[in-house]
C-alpha positions in Angstrom: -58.3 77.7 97.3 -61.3 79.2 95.3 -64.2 79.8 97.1 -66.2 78.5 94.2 -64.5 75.3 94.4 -64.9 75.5 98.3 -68.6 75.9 98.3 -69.3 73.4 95.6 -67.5 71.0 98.1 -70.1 72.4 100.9 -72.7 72.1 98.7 -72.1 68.2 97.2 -71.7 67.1 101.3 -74.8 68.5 102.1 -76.7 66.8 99.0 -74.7 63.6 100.6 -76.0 63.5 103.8 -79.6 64.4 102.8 -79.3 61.5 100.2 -78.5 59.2 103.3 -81.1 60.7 105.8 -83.6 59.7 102.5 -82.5 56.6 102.0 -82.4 55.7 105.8 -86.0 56.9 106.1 -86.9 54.6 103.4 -85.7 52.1 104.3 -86.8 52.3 108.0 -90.7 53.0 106.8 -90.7 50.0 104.5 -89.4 47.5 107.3 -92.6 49.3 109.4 -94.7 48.6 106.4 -93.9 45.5 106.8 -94.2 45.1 110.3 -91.8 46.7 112.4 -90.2 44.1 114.7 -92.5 41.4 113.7 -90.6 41.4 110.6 -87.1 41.5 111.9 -88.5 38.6 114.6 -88.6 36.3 112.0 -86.4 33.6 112.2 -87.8 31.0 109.5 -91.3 30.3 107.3 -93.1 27.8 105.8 -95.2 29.1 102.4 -97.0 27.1 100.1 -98.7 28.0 96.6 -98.9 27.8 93.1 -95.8 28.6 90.6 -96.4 29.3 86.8 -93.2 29.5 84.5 -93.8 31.5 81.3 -91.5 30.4 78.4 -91.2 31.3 74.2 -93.6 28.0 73.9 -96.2 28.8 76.5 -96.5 28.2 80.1 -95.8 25.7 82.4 -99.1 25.6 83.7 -100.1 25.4 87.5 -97.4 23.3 89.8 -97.8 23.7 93.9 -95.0 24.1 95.8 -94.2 24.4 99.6 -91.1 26.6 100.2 -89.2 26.0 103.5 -86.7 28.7 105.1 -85.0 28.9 107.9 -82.6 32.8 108.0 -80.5 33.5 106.8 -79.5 30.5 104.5 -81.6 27.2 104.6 -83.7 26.6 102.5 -85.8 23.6 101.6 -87.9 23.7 98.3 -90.4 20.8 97.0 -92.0 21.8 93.8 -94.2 19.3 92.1 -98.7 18.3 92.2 -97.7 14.7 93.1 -96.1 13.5 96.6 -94.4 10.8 95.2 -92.8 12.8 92.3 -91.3 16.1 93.8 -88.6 17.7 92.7 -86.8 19.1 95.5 -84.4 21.5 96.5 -82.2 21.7 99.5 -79.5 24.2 100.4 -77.5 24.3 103.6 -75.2 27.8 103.0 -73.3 27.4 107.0 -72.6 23.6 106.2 -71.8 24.3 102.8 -74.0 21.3 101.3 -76.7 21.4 98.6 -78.6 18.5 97.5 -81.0 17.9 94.3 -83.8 15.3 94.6 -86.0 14.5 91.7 -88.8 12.0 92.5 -87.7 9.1 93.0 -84.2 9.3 91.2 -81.3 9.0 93.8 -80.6 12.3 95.9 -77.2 13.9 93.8 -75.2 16.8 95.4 -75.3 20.3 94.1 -72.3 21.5 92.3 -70.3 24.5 93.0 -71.5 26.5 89.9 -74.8 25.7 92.0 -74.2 26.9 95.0 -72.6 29.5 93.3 -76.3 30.3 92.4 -77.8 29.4 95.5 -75.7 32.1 97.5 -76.7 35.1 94.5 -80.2 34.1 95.4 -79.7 34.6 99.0 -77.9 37.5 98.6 -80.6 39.3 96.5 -83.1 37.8 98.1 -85.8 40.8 99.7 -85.3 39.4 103.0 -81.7 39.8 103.0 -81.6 43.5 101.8 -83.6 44.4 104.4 -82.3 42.8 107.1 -78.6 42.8 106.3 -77.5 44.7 103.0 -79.1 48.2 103.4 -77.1 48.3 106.7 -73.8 46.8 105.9 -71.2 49.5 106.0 -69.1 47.9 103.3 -72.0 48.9 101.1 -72.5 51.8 99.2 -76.4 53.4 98.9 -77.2 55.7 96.3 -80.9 57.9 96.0 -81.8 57.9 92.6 -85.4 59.8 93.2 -88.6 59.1 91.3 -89.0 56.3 88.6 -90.2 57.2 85.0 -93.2 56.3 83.5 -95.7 53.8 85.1 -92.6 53.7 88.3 -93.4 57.7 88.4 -94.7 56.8 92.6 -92.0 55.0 93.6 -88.8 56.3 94.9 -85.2 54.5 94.3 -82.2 53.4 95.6 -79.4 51.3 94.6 -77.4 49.4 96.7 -73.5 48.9 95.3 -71.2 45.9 97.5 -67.5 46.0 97.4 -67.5 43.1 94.2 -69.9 45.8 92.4 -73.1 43.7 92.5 -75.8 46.2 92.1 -79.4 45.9 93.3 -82.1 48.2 92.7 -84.8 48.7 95.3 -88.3 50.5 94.4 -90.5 52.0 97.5 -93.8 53.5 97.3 -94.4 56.6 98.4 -97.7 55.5 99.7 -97.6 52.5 101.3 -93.6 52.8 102.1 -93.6 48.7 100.8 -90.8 47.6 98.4 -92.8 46.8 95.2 -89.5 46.0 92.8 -86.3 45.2 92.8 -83.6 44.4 90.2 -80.5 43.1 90.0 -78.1 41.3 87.0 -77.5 37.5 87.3 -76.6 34.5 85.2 -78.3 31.8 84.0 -77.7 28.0 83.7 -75.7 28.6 80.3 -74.1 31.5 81.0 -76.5 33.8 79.9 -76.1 37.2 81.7 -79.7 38.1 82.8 -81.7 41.3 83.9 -83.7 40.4 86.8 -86.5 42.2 87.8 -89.0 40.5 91.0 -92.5 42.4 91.4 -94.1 42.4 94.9 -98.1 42.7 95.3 -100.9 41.5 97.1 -99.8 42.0 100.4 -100.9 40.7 103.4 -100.7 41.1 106.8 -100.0 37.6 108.4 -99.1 37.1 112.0 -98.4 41.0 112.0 -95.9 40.3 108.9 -96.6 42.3 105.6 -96.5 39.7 103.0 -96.2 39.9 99.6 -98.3 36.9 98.2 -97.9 37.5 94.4 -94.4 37.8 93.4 -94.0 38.3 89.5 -90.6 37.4 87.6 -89.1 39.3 84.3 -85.9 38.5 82.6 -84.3 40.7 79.8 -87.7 42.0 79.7 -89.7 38.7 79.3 -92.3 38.0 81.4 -90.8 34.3 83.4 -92.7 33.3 86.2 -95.7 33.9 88.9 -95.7 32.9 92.6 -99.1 32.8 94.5 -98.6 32.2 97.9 -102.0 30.4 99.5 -100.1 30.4 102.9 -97.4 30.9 105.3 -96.7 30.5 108.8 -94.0 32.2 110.1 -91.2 31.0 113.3 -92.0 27.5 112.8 -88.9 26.5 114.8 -87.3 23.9 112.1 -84.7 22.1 113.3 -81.5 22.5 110.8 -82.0 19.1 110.7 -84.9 19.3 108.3 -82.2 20.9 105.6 -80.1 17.8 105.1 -79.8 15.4 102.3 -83.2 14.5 101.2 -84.2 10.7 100.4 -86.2 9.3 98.0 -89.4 8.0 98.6 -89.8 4.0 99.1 
């Protein structure tokens, strides 16, 4: 055997393993960032804010919301500025259930197409890369170095499962936090979609680094803005809270 080839072998496993050292470190100093073992304590939240949808005929305009979660896969959502006219949002991935509730229209059950959607969202969700998906050995982690342009201070890696879903993950070199992250869905019709999620504004709440802006592009449209006004984290809901919603009387 060549020893050219030989040492290019040597030579591509040492770039390997000081890719994964890289990526280990980054990974490690974000969830630091973020609050070290007060992060990875968390066992559910409860945020509230405003959300503002951007579309091709303006925006949406200011609706509150208060978002429910319990990890890794409850979720409660009630979007709306009037009690009695909420739409909400309830998923229940371990019992399989999903339920849609708007206002005061009977409670209708999710379809599989959406919890289809429901379990892409969990799966790209921030919380579950860094708690499960950097560290799952089915998955493959690539470095990709620097970013171009305005991402020149952040560092990159993507994150490849066995089905090929990709996610990109952004750090900053300064403050280690994970300011971006992309991935590819699919919308309601079909659509495919670049995803692109923007975290700033953090704050440090109940020794939890929180993002409290989170902005939204899609195929390079600007979509939506999240301002959170406040969350309290380990809340102890009961899994109770994430069954079928009812109407109000």
């Amino acid at each position: 055997m060549p020893l050219v080839f030989l040492a290019a072998v040597a030579l591509a496993s040492l770039c390997q393993s000081q890719d994964e050292e890289i990526i280990q470190k980054l990974f490690q100093d974000a969830i630091q960032a973020m609050g070290g073992e007060a992060y990875l304590g968390v066992t559910d939240m409860v945020s509230e804010g405003q959300y503002f949808q951007f579309s091709a005929g303006g925006g949406s305009g200011l609706i509150r919301f208060t978002d429910y979660a319990k990890l890794p896969d409850k979720s409660r959502f009630e979007l709306g500025n009037r009690k009695r006219e909420l739409d909400i949002t309830v998923f229940n991935l371990a019992a399989n259930e999903g339920w849609f509730l708007q206002g005061q229209k009977e409670t209708r059950a999710a379809t599989p197409e959406e919890m289809k959607d429901f379990r892409n969202q969990v799966k790209h969700n921030i919380g579950t890369i860094f708690r499960f998906r950097y560290k799952d050995p089915d998955n493959k982690l690539f470095y990709l170095g620097a970013g171009e342009g305005k991402d020149v201070t952040l560092e990159i890696v993507k994150i490849v499962d066995p089905e090929n879903d990709e996610v990109t993950v952004c750090f900053d070199r300064i403050s280690k936090l994970p300011v971006k992250m992309e991935f590819r869905a699919v919308s309601k019709m079909g659509v495919p979609q670049r995803r692109v999620e923007e975290f700033s504004q953090w704050q440090v709440i109940q020794g939890v680094n929180t993002p409290m802006r989170i902005d939204v592009d899609i195929n390079g449209h600007h979509a939506s803005q999240q301002y959170l006004l406040r969350i309290n984290y380990n809340n102890n809901l009961p899994d109770s809270f994430f069954s079928k919603p009812i109407p109000p009387k």
